[in-house]
N, C-alpha and C positions, 0 to 999 in steps of 0.2 A: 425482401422480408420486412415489412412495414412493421412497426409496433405503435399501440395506442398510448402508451408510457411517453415515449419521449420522439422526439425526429431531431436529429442535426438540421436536416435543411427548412423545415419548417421555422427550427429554432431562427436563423438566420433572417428565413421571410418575413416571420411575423415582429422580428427587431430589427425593422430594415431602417424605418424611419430614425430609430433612434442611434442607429451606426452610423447613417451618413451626419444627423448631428453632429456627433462625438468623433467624426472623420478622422479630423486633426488633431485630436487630445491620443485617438488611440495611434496614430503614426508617432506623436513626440513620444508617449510611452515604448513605444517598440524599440524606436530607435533609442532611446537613455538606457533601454536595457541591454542593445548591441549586441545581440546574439545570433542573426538571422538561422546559422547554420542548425541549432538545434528546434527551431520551429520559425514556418515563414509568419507573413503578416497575418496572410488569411488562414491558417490554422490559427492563429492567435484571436480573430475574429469568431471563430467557429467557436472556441472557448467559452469567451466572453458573453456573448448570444446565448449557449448552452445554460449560464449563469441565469440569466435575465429575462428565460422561458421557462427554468424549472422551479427558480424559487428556492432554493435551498435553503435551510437556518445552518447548515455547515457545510462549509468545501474543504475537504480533506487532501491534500495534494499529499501523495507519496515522491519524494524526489523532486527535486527544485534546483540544485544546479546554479544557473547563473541566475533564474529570476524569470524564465518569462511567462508561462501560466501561471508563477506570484503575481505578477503583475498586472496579468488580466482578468485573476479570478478577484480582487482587492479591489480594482477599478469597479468591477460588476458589486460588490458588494457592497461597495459604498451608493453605489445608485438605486441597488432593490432594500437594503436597509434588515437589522433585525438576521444578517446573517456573520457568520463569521469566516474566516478562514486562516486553516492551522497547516502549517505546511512543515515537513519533515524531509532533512535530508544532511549528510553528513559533511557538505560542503559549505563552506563560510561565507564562496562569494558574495551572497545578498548582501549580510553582512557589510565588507570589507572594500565592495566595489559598485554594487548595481544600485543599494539604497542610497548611496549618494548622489548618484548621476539621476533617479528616481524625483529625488527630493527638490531637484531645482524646477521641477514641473508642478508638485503637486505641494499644498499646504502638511502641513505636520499632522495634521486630525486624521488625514487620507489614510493614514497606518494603522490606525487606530482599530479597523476589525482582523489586522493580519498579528498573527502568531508564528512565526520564522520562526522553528527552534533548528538547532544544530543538534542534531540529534541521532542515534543509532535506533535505526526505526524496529528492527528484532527488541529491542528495549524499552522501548514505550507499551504500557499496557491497554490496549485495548477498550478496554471498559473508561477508565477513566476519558481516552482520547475522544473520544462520541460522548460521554456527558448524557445531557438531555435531548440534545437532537432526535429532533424527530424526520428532516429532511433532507437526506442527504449526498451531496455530489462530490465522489472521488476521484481522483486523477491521479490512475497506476502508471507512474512513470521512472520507477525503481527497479533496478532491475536482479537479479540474479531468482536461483530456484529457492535461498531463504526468505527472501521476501516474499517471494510468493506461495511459501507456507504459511506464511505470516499473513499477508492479504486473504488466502481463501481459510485456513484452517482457525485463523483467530479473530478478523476482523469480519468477514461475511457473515459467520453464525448470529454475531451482535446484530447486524444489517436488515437480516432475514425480515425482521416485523418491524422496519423502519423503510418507509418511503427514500426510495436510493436508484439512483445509478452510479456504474461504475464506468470510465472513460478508460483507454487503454494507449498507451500512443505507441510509435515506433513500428506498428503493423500496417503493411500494404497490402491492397486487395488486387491480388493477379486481373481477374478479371476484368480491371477497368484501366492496372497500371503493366501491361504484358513487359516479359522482357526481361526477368528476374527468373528465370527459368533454369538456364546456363551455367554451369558451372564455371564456368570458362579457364582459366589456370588455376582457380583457388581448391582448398581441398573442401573436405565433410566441413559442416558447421556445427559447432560445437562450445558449450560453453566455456568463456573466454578467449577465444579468437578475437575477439576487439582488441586484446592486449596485444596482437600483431598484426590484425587488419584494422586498423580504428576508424577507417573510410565505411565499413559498415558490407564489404562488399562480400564478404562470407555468410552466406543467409539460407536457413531450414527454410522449405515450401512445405505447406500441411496446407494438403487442398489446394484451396485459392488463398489461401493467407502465405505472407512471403515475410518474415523478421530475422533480424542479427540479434533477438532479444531472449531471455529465456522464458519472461513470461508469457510468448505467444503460445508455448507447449504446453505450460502450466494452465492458461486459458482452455487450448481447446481442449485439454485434457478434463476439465473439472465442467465445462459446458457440457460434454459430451456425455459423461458420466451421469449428469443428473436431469441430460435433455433440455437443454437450456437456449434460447434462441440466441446466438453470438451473432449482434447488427453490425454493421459496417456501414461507417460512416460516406464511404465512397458510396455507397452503393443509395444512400439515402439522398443523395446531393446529386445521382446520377438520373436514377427513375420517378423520385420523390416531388419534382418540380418540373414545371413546363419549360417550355424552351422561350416561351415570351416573360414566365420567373426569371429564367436565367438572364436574360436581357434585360430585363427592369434594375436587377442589384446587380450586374456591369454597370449602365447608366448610373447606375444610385451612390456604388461606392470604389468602382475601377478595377481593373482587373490585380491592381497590389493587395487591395482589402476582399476582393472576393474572389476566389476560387471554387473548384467542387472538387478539387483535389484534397485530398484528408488525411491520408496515411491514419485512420486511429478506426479504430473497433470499440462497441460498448455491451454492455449487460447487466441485467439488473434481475434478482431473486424476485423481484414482484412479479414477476411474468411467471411464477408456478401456482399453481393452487395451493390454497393455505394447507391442505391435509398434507401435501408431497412430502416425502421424504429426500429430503436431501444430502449429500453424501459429502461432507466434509472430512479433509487430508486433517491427520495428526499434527500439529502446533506445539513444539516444546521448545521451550526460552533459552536462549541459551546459557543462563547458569544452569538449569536444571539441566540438560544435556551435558556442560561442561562433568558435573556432578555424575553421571551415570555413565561414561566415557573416561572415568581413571585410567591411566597407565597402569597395568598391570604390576607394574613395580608397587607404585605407589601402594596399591589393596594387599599387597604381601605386605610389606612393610605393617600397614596398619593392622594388621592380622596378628602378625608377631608382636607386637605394641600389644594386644587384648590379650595374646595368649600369655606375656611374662607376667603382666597384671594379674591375671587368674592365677598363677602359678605362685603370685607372692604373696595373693590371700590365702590362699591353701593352707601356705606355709606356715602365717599368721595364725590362722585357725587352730591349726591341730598344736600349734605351740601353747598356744592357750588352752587348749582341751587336756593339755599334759601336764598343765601347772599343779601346785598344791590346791591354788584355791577354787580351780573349776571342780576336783574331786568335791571336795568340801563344800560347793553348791550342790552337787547331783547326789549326795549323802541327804543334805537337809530335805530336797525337795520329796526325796523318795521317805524320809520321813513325817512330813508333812502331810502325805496323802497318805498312812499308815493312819497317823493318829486325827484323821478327817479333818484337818486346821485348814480350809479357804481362805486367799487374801480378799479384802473387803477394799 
């Protein structure tokens, strides 16, 4: 299922020359970030390419972790110029570990388009995070089913009339990667099972997509809903490219920097007609949730609180209605309008 928006593997082709340049700048960066296990080299290359074919003025990374699509969406960005990148996620490392070992590779300016905030991404609004972008590349790499309320019900609406894709990782495409099938000793997949499988080896199949992640359900679920093409990146790097492509970026950049292995799916809202309706999930923040989820305790309590209130005005009231000198108003007034006297 080819799209005329974007290609992974095209991305990769038509930056081929300028990967094998940057050969050894993108190996030292890979390795100063030392993460291999959450993305290999060549995902990391696919990134990066993806960067430096679309053009973006923002890459929006959801989840960042220890740094390494920071890393290679910041490297692209300093190369195509005029883009930025704001990355969110609740963890410090960048911070505390990877920007250091970062730093002995590249000059101090290099940081310069990245925006690392440590951040609770259900708490960043929206509107303000997109700005004026008008072009833009996300990297859903966050996981749970609030994010990905957050991601389609708050953050795609804004999307909808902005030049976007959206990157998705953590998903395998059965059909090119078999063998995930099995359940084999483990049980249902379900979320948070990572808290006791963290190997990743408990995993939902929907279709041919196979994730330990929540947002592969939230995906097919909201693609499905609004008839939305969900591409696969395997699948682009599989049928996408000739078999003498493939051989030329072997040659070009070796089999650590190139792969057509992907594990990541994409999609982007510009693939509907402008009229379409599209069917966005409910989005509420979490004060405003926290806010309309009291303890029932709590709403009794402040109930009783309004109702002694009302019960001590009452009191007040008719105390004063019984005095000498409330009579003595409702005497004057009722002779006032006797003897036709208006206040002026």
């Amino acid at each position: 299922m080819q799209s005329s928006l974007f290609s992974p593997a095209f991305a990769v082709w038509n930056q081929r020359q300028v990967l094998q340049q940057k050969r050894d700048r993108l190996q030292a960066l890979f390795h100063a970030v030392n993460d291999p296990d959450s993305l290999t080299l060549s995902q990391w290359v696919h990134l990066y390419a993806a960067v430096l074919e679309f053009k973006p003025d923002l890459v929006l990374e959801l989840g960042r972790n220890v740094g390494n699509s920071t890393c290679a969406f910041t490297e692209a960005a300093n190369q195509i110029g005029e883009c930025r990148v704001v990355s969110l996620c609740r963890s410090t490392n960048w911070q505390e570990s990877t920007q250091a070992r970062v730093s002995q590779i590249v000059p101090a300016e290099w940081f310069q388009p990245l925006d690392a905030r440590v951040a609770d991404i259900l708490q960043v609004e929206a509107k303000a995070l997109l700005g004026n972008s008008q072009r833009v590349l996300v990297l859903w790499d966050a996981h749970g089913f609030d994010v990905a309320e957050y991601m389609l019900g708050s953050l795609m609406p804004l999307l909808k009339d902005r030049q976007h894709i959206v990157l998705v990782h953590d998903i395998t495409d059965l059909r090119y990667h078999a063998g995930q099938e099995s359940y084999g000793d483990k049980p249902l997949w379900r979320a948070g099972n990572d808290d006791v499988y963290s190997d990743h080896t408990v995993r939902v199949v929907l279709g041919h997509l196979s994730s330990a992640v929540e947002q592969a359900i939230a995906l097919v679920d909201f693609t499905s809903r609004n008839h939305l093409p969900l591409h696969s990146a395997d699948e682009s790097f599989y049928s996408e490219l000739s078999q003498e492509q493939n051989n030329v970026l072997r040659d070009l950049l070796g089999d650590e920097l190139f792969s057509r292995n992907a594990h990541w799916f994409w999609f982007s809202l510009n693939e509907t007609n402008e009229s379409a309706l599209i069917h966005f999930p409910k989005f509420t923040s979490p004060e405003l949730d926290r806010h309309l989820n009291k303890p029932a305790s709590s709403s009794h309590l402040n109930t009783d609180q309004l109702n002694a209130e009302v019960a001590l005005l009452k009191s007040t009231i008719a105390g004063m209605e019984s005095s000498k000198f409330w009579k003595i108003r409702l005497l004057w007034l009722k002779l006032k309008k006797l003897l036709g006297i208006h206040q002026t």
